[in-house]
C-alpha distance (Angstrom), angle and dihedral (degrees) to the residues before:
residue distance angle dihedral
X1 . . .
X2 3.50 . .
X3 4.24 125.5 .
X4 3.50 120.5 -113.0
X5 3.44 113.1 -101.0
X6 3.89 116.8 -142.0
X7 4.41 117.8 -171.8
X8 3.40 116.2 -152.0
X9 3.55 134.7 -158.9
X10 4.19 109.1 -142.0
X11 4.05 133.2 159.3
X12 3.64 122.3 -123.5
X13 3.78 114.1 -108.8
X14 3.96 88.9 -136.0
X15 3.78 105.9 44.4
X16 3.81 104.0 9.3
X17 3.85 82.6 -119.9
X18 3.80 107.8 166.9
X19 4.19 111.2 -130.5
X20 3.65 138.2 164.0
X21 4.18 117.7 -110.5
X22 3.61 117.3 -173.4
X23 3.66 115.5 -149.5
X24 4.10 126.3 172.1
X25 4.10 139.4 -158.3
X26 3.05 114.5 48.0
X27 3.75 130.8 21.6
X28 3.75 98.1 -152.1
X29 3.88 82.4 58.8
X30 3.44 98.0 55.6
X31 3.63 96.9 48.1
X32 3.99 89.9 58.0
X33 3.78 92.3 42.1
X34 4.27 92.2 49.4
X35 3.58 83.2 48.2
X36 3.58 102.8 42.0
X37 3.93 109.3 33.8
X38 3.69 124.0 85.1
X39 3.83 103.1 -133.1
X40 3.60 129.2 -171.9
X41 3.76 131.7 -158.5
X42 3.68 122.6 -107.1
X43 3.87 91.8 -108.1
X44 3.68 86.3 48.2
X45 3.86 103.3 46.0
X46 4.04 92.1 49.9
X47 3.66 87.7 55.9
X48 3.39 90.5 55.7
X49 3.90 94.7 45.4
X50 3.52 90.8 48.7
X51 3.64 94.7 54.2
X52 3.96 92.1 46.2
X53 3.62 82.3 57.4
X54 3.83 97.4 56.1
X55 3.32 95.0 54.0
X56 3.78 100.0 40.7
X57 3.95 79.5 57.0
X58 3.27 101.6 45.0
X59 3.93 97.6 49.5
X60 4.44 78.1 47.0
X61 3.85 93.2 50.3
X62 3.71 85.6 45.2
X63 4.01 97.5 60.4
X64 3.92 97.9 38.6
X65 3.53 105.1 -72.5
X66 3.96 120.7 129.7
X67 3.58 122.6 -141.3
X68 3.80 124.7 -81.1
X69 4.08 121.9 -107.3
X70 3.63 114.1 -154.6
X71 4.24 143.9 83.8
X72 4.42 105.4 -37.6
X73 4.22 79.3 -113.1
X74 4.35 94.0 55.2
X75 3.62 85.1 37.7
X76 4.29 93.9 55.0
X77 3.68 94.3 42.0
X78 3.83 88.7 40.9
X79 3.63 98.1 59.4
X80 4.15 91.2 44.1
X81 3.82 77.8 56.3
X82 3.09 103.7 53.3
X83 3.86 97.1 39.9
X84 3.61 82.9 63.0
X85 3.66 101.4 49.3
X86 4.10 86.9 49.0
X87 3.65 90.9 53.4
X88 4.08 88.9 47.8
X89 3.67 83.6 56.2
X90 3.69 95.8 53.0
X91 3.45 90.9 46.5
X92 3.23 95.9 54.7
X93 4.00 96.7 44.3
X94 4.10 89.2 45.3
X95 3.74 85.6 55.4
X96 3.64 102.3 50.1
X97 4.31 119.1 98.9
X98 3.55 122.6 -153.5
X99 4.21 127.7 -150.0
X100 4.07 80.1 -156.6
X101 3.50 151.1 32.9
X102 4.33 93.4 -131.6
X103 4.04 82.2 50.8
X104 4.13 87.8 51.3
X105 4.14 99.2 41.9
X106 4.12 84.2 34.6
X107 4.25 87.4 56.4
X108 3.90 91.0 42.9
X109 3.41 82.5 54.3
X110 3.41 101.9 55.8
X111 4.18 93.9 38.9
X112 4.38 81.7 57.3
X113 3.55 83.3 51.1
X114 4.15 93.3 43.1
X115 4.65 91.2 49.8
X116 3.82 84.4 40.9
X117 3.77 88.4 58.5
X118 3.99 94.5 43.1
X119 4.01 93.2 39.1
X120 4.06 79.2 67.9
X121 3.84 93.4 66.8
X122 3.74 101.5 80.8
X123 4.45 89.2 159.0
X124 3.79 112.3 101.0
X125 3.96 88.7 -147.1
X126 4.36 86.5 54.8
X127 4.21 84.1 64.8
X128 3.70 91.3 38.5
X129 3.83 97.0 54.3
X130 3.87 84.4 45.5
X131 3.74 96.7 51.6
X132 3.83 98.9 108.2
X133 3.99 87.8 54.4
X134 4.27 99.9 129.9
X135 3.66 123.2 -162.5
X136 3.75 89.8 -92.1
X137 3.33 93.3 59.2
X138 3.85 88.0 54.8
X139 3.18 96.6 51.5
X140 3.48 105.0 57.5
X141 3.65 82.6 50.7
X142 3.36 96.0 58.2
X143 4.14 86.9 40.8
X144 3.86 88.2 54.0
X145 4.20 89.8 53.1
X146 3.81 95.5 41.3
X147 4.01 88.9 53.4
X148 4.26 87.1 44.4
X149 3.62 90.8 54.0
X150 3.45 96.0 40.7
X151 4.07 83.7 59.8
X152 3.49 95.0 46.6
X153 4.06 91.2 48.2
């Protein structure tokens, strides 16, 4: 069975633009969404996107990060992505408690050596692929390079 489809005629937040949305289910639903929603025009929401992306990498480019090659779509949700991993990163190192101060300069040591490793991925599709990377994940990453340096040292 197919859903109901319901058109809608709504204005653009930005530009007062009038455009079609479709929506589906449940008329009642609709009606509250139409009314409720702030939409925005295509024209209008890749402005926006485009901006977001600017700034996302700016602030990157700022901290050591190169910019990202790919598509201007991998490249916007690539720098969300990657502003998330960073901030699961410092998370994770702003959460961390030390019995010493060699086991704190030996962990910054191995979280220089963890962003000098990601600064290296300059492709959009390298943070995409790594999306789904949790703070686990980091963290025996940045286990594996403390214990590495702590070889080499």
């Amino acid at each position: 069975m197919k859903d109901d489809e319901f058109t809608y005629v709504v204005r653009c937040r930005t530009c007062r633009a009038q455009f079609n949305v479709q929506l589906f289910n449940s008329h009642e639903k609709n009606l509250f969404l139409v009314d409720k929603r702030d939409w925005y025009c295509d024209k209008c929401k890749k402005a926006y996107f485009s901006k977001q992306t600017e700034q996302l990498s700016r602030t990157h480019q700022d901290i050591g990060f190169p910019a990202l090659d790919g598509t201007e779509k991998m490249i916007s949700w690539a720098e969300k992505i990657r502003a998330e991993l960073i901030n699961k990163v410092n998370y994770l190192r702003e959460s961390l408690s030390f019995d010493s101060e060699k086991a704190r300069q030996q962990s910054d040591r191995a979280f220089e050596m963890f962003f000098k490793e990601w600064q290296k991925q300059s492709t959009a599709k390298w943070w995409i692929d790594n999306r789904r990377m949790t703070v686990m994940d980091i963290s025996k990453q940045v286990k594996k390079l403390g214990e590495a340096s702590e070889e080499d040292g």
